[in-house]
C-alpha positions in Angstrom: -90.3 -13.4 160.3 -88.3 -11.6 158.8 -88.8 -13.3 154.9 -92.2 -12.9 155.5 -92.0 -9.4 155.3 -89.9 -9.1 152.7 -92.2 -11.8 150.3 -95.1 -9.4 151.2 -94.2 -6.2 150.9 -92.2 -7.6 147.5 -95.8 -8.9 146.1 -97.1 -5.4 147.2 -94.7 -3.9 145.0 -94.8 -6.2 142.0 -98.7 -5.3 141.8 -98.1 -2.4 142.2 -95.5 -2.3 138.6 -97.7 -4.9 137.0 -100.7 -1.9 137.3 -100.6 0.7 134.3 -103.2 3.0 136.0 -101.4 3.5 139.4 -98.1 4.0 137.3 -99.8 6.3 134.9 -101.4 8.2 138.3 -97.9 8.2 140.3 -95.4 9.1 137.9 -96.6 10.7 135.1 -99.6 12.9 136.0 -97.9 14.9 138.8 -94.6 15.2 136.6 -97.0 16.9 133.6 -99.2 19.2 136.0 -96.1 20.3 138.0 -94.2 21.1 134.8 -97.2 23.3 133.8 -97.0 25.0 137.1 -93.7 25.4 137.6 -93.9 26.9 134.0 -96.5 29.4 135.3 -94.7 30.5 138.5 -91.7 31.7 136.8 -89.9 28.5 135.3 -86.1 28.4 136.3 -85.3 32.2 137.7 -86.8 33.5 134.3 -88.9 35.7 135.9 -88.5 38.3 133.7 -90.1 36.6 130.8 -93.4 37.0 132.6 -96.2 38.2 130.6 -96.7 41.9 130.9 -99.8 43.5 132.2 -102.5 44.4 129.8 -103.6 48.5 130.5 -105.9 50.4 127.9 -105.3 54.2 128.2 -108.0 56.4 127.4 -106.6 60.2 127.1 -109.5 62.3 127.1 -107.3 65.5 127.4 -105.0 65.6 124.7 -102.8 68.0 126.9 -98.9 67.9 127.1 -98.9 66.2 130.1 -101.5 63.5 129.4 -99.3 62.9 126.7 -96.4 62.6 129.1 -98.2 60.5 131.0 -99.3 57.8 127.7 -95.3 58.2 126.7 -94.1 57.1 130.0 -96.7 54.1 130.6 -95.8 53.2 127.4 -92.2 52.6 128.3 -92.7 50.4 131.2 -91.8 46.9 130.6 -93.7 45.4 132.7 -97.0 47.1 131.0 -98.3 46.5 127.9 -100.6 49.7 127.1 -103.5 50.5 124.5 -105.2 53.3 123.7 -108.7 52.8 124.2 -112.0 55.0 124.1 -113.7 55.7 127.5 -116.9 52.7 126.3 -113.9 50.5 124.8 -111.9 50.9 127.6 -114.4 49.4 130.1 -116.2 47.0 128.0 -112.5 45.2 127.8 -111.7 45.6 131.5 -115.9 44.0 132.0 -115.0 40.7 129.6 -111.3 40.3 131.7 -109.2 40.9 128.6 -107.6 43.8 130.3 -106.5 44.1 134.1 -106.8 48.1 134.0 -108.0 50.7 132.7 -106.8 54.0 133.0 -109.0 57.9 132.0 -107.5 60.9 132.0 -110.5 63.3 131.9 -111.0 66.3 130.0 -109.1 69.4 131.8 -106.7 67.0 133.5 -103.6 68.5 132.8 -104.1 72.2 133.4 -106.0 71.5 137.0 -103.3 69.3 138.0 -101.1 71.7 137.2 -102.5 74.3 139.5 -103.2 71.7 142.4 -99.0 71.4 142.0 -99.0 74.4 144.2 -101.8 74.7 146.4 -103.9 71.8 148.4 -107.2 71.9 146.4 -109.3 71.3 143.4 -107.0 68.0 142.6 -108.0 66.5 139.1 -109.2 62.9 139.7 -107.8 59.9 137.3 -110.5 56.9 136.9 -109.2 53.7 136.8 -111.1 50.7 135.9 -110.1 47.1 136.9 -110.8 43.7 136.7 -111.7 42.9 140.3 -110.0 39.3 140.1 -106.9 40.8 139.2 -106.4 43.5 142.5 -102.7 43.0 142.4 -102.0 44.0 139.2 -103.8 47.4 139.8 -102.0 48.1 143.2 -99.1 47.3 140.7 -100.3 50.1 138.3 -101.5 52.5 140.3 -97.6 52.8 141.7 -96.0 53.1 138.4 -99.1 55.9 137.1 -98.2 57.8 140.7 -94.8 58.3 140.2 -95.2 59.1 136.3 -97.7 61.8 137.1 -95.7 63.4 139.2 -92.8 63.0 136.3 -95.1 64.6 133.7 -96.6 67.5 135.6 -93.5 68.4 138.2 -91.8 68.6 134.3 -94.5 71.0 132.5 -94.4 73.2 135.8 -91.1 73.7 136.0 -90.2 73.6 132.4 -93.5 74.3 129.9 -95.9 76.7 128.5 -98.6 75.3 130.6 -96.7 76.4 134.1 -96.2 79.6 133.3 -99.4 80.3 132.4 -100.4 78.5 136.5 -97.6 80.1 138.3 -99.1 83.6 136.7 -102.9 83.1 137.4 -101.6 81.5 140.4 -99.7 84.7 141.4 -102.4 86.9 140.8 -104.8 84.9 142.8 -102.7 85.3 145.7 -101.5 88.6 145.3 -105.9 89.4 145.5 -106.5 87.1 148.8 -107.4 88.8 151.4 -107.6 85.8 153.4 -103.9 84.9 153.9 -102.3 86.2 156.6 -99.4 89.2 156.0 -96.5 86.8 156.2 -97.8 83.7 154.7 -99.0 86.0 151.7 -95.5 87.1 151.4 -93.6 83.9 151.6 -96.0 82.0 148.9 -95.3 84.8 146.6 -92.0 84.8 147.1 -92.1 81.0 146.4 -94.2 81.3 142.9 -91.9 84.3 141.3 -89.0 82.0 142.2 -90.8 79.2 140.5 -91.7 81.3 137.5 -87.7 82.5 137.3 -86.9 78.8 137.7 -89.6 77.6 134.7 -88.0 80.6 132.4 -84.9 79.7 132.9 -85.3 76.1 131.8 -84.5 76.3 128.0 -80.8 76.1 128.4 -81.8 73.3 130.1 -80.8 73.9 134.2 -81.6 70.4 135.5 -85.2 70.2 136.1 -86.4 69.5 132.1 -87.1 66.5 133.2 -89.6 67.0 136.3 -89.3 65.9 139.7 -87.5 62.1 139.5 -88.1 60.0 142.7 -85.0 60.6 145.0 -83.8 57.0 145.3 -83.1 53.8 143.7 -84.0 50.2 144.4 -80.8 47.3 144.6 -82.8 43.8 144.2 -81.5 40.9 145.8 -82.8 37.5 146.0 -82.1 36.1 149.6 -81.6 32.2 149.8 -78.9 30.6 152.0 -76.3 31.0 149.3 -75.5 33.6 146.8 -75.9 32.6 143.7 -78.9 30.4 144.0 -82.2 31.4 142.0 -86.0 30.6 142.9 -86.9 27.7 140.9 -90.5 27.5 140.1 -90.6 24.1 139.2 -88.8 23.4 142.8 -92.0 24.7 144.5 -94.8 23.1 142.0 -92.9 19.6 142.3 -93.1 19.8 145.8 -96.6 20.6 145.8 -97.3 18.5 143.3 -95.6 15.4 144.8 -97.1 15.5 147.7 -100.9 15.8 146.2 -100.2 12.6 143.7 -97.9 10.2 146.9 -101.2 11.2 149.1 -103.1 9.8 146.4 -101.1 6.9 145.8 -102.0 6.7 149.6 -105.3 6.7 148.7 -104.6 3.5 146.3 -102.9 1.9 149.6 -106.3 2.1 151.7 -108.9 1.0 149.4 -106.8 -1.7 147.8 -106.8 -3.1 151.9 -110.8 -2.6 151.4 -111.5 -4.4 148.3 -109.1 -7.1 149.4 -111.2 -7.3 152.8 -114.4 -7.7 150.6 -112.8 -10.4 148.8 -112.1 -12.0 152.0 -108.5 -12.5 151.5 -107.4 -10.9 154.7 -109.4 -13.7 156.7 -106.9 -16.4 154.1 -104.0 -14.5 155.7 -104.9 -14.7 159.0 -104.9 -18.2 158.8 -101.5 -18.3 157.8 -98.9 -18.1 160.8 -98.6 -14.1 160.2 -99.7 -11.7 163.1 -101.7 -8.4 162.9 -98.4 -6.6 163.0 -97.1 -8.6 160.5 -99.6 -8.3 158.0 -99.9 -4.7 158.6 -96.7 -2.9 158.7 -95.8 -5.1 155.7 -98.1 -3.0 153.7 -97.2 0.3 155.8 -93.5 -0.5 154.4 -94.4 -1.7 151.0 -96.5 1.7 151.0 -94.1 3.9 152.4 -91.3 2.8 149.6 -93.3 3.0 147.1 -94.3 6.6 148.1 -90.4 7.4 148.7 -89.8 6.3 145.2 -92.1 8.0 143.3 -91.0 11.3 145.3 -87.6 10.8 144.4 -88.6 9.9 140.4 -90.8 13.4 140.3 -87.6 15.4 142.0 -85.1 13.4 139.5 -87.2 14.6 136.6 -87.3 17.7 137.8 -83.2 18.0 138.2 -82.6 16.5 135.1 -85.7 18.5 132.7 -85.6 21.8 134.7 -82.5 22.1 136.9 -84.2 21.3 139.8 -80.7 21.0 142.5 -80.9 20.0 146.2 -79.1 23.5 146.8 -79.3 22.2 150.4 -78.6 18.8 152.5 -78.9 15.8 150.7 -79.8 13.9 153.7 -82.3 16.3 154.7 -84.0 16.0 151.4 -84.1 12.3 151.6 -85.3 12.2 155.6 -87.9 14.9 154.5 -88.9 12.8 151.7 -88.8 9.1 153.6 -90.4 10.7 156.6 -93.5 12.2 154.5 -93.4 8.1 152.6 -93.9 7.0 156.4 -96.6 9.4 156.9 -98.3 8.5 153.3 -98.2 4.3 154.5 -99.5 5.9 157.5 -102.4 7.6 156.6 -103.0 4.7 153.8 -103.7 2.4 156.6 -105.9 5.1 158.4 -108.2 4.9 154.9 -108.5 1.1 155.5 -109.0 1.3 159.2 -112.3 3.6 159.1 -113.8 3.1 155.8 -116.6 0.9 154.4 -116.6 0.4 151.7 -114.3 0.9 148.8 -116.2 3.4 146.7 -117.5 5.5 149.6 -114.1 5.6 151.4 -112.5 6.2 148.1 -114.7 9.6 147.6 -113.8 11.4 150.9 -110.0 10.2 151.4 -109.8 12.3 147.8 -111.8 15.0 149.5 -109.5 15.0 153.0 -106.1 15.1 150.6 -107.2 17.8 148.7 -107.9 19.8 151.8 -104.6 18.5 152.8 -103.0 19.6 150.0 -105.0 23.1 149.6 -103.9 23.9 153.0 -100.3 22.5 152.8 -99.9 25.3 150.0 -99.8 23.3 146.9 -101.9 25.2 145.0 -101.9 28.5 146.6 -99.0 30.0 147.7 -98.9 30.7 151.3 -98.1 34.3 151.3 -101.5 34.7 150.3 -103.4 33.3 152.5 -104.5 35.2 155.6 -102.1 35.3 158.4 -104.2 33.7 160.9 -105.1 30.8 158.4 -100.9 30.5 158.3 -100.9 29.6 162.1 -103.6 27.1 161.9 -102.3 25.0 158.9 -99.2 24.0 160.7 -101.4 21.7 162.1 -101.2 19.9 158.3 -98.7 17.5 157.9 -98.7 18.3 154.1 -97.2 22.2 155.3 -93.9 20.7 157.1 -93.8 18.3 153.7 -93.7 21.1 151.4 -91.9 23.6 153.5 -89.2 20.7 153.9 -88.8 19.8 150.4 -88.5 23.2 149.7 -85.9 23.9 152.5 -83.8 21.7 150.6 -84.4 22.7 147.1 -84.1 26.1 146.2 -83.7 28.0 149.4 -80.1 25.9 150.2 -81.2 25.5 153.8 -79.0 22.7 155.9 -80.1 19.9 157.6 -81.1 21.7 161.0 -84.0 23.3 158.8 -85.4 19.5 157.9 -85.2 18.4 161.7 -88.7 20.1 162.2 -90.1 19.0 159.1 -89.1 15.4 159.3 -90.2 15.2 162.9 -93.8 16.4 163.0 -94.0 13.8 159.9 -92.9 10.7 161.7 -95.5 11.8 164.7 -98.2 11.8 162.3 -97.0 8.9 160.4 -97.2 7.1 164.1 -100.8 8.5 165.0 -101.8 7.7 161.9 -100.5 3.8 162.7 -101.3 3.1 165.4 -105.2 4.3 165.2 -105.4 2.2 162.1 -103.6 -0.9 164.0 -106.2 -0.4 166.2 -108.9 0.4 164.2 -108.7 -2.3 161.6 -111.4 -4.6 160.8 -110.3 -7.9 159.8 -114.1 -9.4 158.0 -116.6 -6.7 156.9 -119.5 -5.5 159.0 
């Protein structure tokens, strides 16, 4: 029994070498598309060669703090900022050559500076952006918030411009006749010390510089060891992996079709071999094939881009044979329920790339909507991916692949024993 199944699944394997196209399809396209998008998420820890944002600045008041606030966008590194015209500026934002836009209008900096001391009349700052792109403004309008404040706190304290607002302000408040006795007194109180403050500035008494924000930010990247950096390429291998074995699934089940049609499954039934037999000799041929064109993408990945198993070895390997099992698995299930081969062919692609879109191959899960996060757990391609990357660059230990490996091998069993039960020897 025993050579039996080895002669079989050996001839399953030898076709499958001897075929250029499903060598072409297993090994070489997911290495080349997972290069490009492990390239595109960061590479190896390089995040910070990420492009910068594009930002067109359209300074329509020429005033010193405008011009504070152009200098100090301009020395972000993670911006890359033009000047632009107000028509310019929104006709590049409209084609998507620019994420953001930003207009200073026409008055900006002198009613900003009087909305610095009292709630009202606040100066609005238009910003255009490329709705497709919503991040990258949240991004921007952060960095503009805290630069405004910079450029005007500064000129109030320290400039021409809030002299001349704490004195029209001080005059206005000294004419109210609306403010109550002891809030009258206490706001003037506050704008002559403000005025003292903004003439003594030219020896330079510590607030030159405007309001700075009153803390600073220590960055840490948190895996299960120091020293590890996110790998890119460790998360677009993974996702790629599992898209092209699920394919080379694919392969499994209509290659059982086609052979059907040919009529060579009712030759092997004639020979002394069971349903069993016949079956899980292709489920194992499948499954190590699968498990070694994992293994190939992730060695390619070590060896071109310093992809390491920062975690266990053996929970890499039972995360990577469990989702092989699964593949054979779902193979089989192709073969079990389809017609013909074309037809079957057309939705088992459609059904792995839901699998896959849903697994978070493409997409990174963070993004998707937290109820959708609950209901893909139910995708065998999520505990793959989340596995493989347990392993990788997060350093997790074994433990962390029980789960993974588990919920595989149930769906790898499903998935067997509907098609053992399921299969059609002759076509209908």
């Amino acid at each position: 029994m025993m050579t039996a199944m080895r002669a079989l699944v050996r001839k399953d394997i030898r076709l499958f070498l001897a075929d250029p196209r499903a060598l072409i399809m297993s090994f070489a396209a997911p290495i080349a598309i997972a290069s490009f998008f492990g390239y595109a998420l960061g590479g190896s820890g390089n995040q910070g060669a990420s492009s910068a944002i594009p930002v067109l600045l359209s300074d329509q008041d020429g005033s010193t703090i405008s011009r504070a606030i152009a200098t100090a966008l301009a020395a972000e590194k993670s911006l890359s900022l033009q000047s632009a015209t107000l028509a310019e500026a929104r006709e590049t934002v409209r084609k998507g050559k620019a994420s953001v836009a930003v207009i200073i209008p026409q008055g900006f900096g002198k009613e900003a500076g009087e909305a610095f001391f009292r709630n009202s009349g606040k100066p609005e700052i238009e910003v255009l952006y490329d709705p497709s792109r919503t991040a990258e403004r949240a991004m921007v309008q952060g960095i503009l918030t805290g630069d405004v404040m910079q450029a005007v706190s500064k000129e109030m304290f320290s400039g021409e411009t809030g002299i001349a607002v704490l004195r029209d302000s001080l005059a206005e408040v000294e004419g109210s006749q609306n403010l109550r006795p002891g809030d009258k007194s206490a706001l003037l109180e506050v704008l002559r010390g403000a005025l003292v403050l903004n003439h003594s500035q030219t020896g330079g008494n510590g607030f030159e510089n405007g309001l700075q924000i009153p803390f600073r930010t220590q960055e840490e990247a948190v895996t299960a060891a120091r020293g590890i950096q996110y790998n890119g390429y460790g998360h677009a291998f993974a996702g790629m992996g599992v898209q092209f074995v699920l394919f080379l699934g694919i392969e499994v089940g209509v290659g059982l079709l086609l052979q059907r049609q040919r009529g060579l499954w009712k030759r092997f039934r004639a020979a002394p071999l069971s349903r069993g037999m016949l079956l899980g000799s292709r489920a194992a041929s499948a499954a190590l094939m699968a498990f070694a064109v994992l293994l190939v993408q992730f060695l390619f990945a070590r060896v071109a881009f310093g992809v390491r198993v920062e975690g266990s070895m053996a929970g890499f390997l039972g995360v990577a044979g469990a989702f092989g099992l699964m593949t054979a698995g779902f193979g089989l299930l192709i073969a079990a329920l389809g017609k013909t081969p074309d037809a079957t062919r057309g939705l088992a692609i459609f059904a792995t790339l839901l699998m896959v879109m849903f697994g978070g191959a493409w997409i990174p899960m963070f993004l998707f909507p937290s109820w959708l996060q609950t209901v893909t757990l139910v995708m065998p391609t999520r505990w793959a991916i989340d596995g493989l990357e347990a392993m990788t660059w997060r350093g997790l230990g074994f433990r962390s692949a029980v789960a993974p490996i588990g919920v595989q091998l149930l769906f790898a069993a499903i998935f067997l024993v509907l098609a053992w039960s399921r299969f059609r020897w002759e076509e209908s």
